[in-house]
DRENKEMI-964060 format. One record per residue (C-alpha): residue in three letters; x negated, z negated, y negated. Coordinates in steps of 0.2 Angstrom, whole numbers, padded with zeros to 4 digits, always signed. Example, Ala and Ser with C-alpha at 12.3 -4.5 7.8 and 13.67 -1.06 7.14 Angstrom:
% DRENKEMI-964060
ALA-0062-0039+0022/SER-0068-0036+0005/
% end
This chain:
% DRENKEMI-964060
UNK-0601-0087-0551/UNK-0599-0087-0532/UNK-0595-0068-0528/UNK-0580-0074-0517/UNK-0564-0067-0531/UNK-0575-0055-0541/UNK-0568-0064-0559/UNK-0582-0069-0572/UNK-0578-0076-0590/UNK-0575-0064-0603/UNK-0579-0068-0621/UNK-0563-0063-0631/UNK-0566-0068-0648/UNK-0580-0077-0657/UNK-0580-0083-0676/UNK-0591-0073-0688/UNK-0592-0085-0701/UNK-0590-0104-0703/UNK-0571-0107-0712/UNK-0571-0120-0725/UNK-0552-0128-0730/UNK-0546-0141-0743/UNK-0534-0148-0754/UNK-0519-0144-0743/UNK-0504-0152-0740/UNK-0491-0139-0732/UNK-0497-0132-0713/UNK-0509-0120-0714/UNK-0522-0112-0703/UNK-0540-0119-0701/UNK-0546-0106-0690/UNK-0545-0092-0703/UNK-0536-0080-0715/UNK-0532-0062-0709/UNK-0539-0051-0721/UNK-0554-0065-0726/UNK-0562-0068-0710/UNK-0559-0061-0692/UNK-0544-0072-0684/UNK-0543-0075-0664/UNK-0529-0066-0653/UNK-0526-0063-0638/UNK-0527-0044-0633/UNK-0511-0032-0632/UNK-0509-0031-0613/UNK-0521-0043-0608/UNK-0508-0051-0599/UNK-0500-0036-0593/UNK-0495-0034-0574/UNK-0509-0019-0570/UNK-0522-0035-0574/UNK-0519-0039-0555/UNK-0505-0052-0556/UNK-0502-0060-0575/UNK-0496-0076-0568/UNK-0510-0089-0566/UNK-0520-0078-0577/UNK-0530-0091-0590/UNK-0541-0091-0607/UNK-0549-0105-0613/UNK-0548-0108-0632/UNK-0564-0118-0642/UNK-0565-0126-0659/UNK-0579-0135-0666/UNK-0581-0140-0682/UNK-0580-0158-0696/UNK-0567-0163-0705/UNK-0571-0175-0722/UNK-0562-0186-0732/UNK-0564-0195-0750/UNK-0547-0204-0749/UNK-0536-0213-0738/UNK-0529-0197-0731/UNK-0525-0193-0713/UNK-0524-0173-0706/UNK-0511-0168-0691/UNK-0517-0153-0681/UNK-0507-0142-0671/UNK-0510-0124-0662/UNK-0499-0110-0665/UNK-0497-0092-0654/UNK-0490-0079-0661/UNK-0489-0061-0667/UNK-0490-0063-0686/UNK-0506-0071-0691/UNK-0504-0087-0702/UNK-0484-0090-0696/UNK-0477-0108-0697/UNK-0460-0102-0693/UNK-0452-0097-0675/UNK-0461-0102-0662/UNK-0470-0116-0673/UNK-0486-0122-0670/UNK-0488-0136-0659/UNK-0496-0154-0662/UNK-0508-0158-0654/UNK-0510-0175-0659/UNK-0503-0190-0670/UNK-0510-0189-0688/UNK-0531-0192-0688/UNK-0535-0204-0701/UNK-0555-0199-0700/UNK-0568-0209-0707/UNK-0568-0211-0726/UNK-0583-0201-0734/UNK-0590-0197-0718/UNK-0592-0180-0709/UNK-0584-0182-0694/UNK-0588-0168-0682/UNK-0572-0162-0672/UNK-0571-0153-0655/UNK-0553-0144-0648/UNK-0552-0136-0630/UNK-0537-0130-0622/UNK-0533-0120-0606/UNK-0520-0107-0609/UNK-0512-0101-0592/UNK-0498-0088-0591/UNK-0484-0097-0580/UNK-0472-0086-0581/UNK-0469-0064-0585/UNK-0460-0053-0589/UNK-0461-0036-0596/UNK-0456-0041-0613/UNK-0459-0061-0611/UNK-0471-0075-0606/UNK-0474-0092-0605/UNK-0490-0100-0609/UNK-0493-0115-0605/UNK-0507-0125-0615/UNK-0519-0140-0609/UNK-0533-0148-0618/UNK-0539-0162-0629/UNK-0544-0163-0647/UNK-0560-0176-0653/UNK-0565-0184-0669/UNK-0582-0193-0670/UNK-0579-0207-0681/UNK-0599-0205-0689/UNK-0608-0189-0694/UNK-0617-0179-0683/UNK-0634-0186-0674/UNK-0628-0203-0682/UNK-0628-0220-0672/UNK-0611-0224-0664/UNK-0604-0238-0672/UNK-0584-0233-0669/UNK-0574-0227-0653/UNK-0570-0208-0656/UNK-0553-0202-0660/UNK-0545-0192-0641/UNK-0530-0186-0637/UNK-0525-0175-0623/UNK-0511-0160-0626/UNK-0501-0149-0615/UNK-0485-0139-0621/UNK-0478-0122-0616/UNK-0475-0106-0627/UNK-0459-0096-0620/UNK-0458-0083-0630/UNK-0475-0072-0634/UNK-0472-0055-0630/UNK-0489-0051-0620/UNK-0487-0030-0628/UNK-0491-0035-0642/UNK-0508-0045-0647/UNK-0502-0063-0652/UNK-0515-0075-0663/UNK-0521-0088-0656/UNK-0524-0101-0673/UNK-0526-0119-0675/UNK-0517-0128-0691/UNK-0518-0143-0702/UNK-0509-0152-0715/UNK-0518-0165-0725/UNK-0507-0183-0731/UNK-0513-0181-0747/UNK-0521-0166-0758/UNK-0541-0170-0762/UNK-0553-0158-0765/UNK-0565-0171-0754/UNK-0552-0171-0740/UNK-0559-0152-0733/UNK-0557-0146-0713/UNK-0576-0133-0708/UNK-0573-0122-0694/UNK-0591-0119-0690/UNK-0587-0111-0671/UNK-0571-0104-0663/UNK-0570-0096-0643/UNK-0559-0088-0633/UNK-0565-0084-0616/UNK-0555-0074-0603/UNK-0558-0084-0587/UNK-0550-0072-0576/
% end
């Protein structure tokens, strides 16, 4: 930290426990289930404008974890914001990339970063805007590289969180196919306050 603005990083919201999914093939969250495990948000009034000035205000958002398959299955990943825990429905999460097909019977670990900055505010409105990239190893972890990892880079815009109100901050998946052996682990999960 340099001293010159007087911000440091803030942790936010850490997972408790590894999360473990599998045999899904509708959207759900791979982050946690509220009233099972601890689910990330972002405070009530985190963004509010007696936090100096909302705008420009930013959080950084971590995932790390595998993902496994047994079949030729492929999993799409998205992000959601929102005050209901879990929701699907308005505003819908957003993808985050095209659907993964990861190694077959391999233990892919996984890594998802994003910036999320308010852009614009209002008393009962904002928008967050969302950068970041998401990263599947193609062999398990300590393994040899034999394959280029699976990247893609994000950015999307949320218009309508009501920064009052805490909204969830959850990553989703949906699998191609239902397997028992195609299973998403959630092993670590961050959200910082960066000023």
């Amino acid at each position: 930290m340099s001293g010159i603005t007087g911000t440091q990083a803030e942790l936010l919201f850490v997972t408790g426990t590894a999360v473990t999914k599998n045999t899904f093939t509708t959207q759900a969250a791979i982050t946690g289930v509220l009233g099972t495990n601890p689910v990330c948000y972002i405070p009530a009034g985190f963004f509010a404008n007696d936090n100096p000035n909302p705008i420009n205000r930013c959080l950084k958002y971590e995932v790390y974890g595998n993902t496994a398959t047994t079949s030729a299955a492929t999993l799409l990943v998205a992000i959601g914001i929102n005050p209901v825990a879990g929701a699907i429905t308005s505003p819908v999460p957003q993808t985050i990339a095209g659907a993964l097909a990861p190694t077959a019977a391999v233990t892919c670990p996984f890594k998802l970063e994003a910036y999320i900055t308010c852009t614009a505010y209002a008393t009962s409105t904002m928008t967050l805007t969302l950068n970041g990239t998401w990263r599947v190893e193609s062999v398990a972890s300590g393994g040899v590289p034999t394959t280029a990892a699976q990247c893609s880079a994000f950015g999307f815009t949320f218009t309508t969180p009501d920064p009052r109100v805490a909204q969830y901050v959850e990553t989703f998946g949906t699998w191609s196919v239902s397997a028992a052996g195609n299973t998403t682990t959630v092993q670590q999960q961050f959200l910082w306050g960066l000023n």
